[in-house]
Structures are given as structure tokens and as C-alpha cells.
N, C-alpha and C positions, 0 to 999 in steps of 0.2 A: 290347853294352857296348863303347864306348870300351878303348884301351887305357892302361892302369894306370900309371902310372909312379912312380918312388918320392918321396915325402911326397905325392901328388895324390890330390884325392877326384873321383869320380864320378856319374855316375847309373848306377845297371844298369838299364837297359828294356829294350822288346822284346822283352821274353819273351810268346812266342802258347802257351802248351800250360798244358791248365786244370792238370792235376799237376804242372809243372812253378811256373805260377804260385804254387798252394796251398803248395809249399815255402817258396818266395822270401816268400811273406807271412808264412808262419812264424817266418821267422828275424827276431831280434831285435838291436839294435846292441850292440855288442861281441863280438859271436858270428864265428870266424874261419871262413874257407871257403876255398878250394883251386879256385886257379885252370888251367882244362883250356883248352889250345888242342887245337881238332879241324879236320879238312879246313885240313890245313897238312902241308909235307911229314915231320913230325916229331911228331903228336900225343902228349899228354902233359902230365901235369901240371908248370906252370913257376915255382911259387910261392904267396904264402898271401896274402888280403886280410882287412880285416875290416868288417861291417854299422855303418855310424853314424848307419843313418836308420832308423824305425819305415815299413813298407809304407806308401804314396801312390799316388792315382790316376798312372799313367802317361799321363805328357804326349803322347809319342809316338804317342798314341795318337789323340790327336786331330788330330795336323799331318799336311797334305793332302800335304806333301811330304816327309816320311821314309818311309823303308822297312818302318816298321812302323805306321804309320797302319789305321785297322780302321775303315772305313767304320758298320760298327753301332753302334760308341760314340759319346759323347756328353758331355757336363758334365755331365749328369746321372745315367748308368748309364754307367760306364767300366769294366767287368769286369777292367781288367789293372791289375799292381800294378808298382812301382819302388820301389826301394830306393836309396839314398847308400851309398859303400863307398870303401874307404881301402884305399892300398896299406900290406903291412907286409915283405914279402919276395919277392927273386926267389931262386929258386935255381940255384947254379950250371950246371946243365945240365937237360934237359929230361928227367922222369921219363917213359921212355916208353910210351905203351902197350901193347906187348909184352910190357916189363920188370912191369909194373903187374898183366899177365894172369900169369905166371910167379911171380908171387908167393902163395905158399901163405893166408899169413894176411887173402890180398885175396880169397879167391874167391866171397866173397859181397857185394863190392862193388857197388852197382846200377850202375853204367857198363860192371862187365865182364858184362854181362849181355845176351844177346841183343835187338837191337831196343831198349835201353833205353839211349838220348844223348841225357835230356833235359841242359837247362841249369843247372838247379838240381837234385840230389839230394841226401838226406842220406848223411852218412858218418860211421859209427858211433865210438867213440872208441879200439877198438882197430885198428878202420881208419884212423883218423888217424895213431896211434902208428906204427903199418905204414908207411904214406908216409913219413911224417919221419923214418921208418929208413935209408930207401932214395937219401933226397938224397946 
């Protein structure tokens, strides 16, 4: 996904992982989500978006020239989904992943979880609360 900037809508595509997908098609517009930069020198959560589009086939998926293009898809079976998403907050500084792990009331967050970076997880609502403590 694109990067976010404030009042900008986007597409979130690109997403390849079937449990990660199954989330993203979950989510419904007005639903807000927490945006993670990873493999950056400062991983961490940077701020909050929110859903303003119902799951769609993912276009990207069919152009021969993006980097997520999936040769098996088709107009007619496109297994991957995209969503429209609106910026609503940056936060002042980057919640970081260390800080994110050190935190008690997160320790069952699925990201601080071994092996588990997909793109889309859910996060529960006292894990929300949790974050938005910590800005």
C-alpha cells in the first residue's frame, strides 16, 4: 500500500497471504486500523487509518507490471482482495516495536507473536486502548 498522507484515500492491495487476505476482506468501512511500518530502520506503529471501501477484486493483481501481479489470477477468479482506506492520524512519533513488546497489556497481540508479520491482523479492543495509551 501506498503511503497515506493526511486527508488522502487509497487502495490497500497487494496483499498475497490467504489469512492475511481473509482479514482485509473482513474489515468493513468505517472500521479504523493501525498503521505498522516494518523493515524500516524504526519499526512500529505510526498512526490510525480507516476502511471506506467493502473488499474488491484486486486490480494489482492482474497488471503484468506491478509487483504484485499473480500470474494465476484472472477476471474471472481473482483470489485477492483490496480495500479503499483514508488517512485519519499520524502520531507524533513512532510507537516502537520494542516499546510495543514491553508492554504488558499487549502480550497477546498477534504481531508480537513469533513468525506472525502478516499485513492485516486483527487487534482486539483492549489492545487498541493499549496503543492509544502509549502515543
Amino acid at each position: 500500500m501506498a503511503t497515506l498522507q493526511h486527508r488522502q484515500r487509497a487502495c490497500w492491495d497487494g496483499v498475497r497471504n490467504y489469512q492475511a487476505r481473509n482479514f482485509l476482506r473482513s474489515m468493513q468501512p468505517g472500521e479504523l486500523f493501525f498503521f505498522y511500518h516494518s523493515s524500516c530502520p524504526r519499526p512500529g506503529i505510526v498512526g490510525i487509518g480507516r476502511i471506506v471501501s467493502g473488499a474488491y477484486p484486486d486490480p494489482s493483481a492482474l497488471e503484468p507490471q506491478s509487483p504484485y501481479f499473480d500470474a494465476k489470477a484472472g477476471a474471472e477468479r481473482n483470489p485477492w482482495v483490496a480495500v479503499d482506506v483514508e488517512f485519519v492520524e499520524a502520531f507524533g512519533d513512532v510507537i516502537e516495536l520494542m516499546r510495543l513488546r514491553s508492554t504488558p497489556d499487549l502480550a497477546q497481540l498477534p504481531l508480537l507473536k513469533k513468525g506472525n508479520r502478516l499485513s492485516v491482523m486483527p487487534v482486539s479492543a483492549g489492545e487498541w486502548a493499549a496503543v492509544l495509551a502509549l502515543r
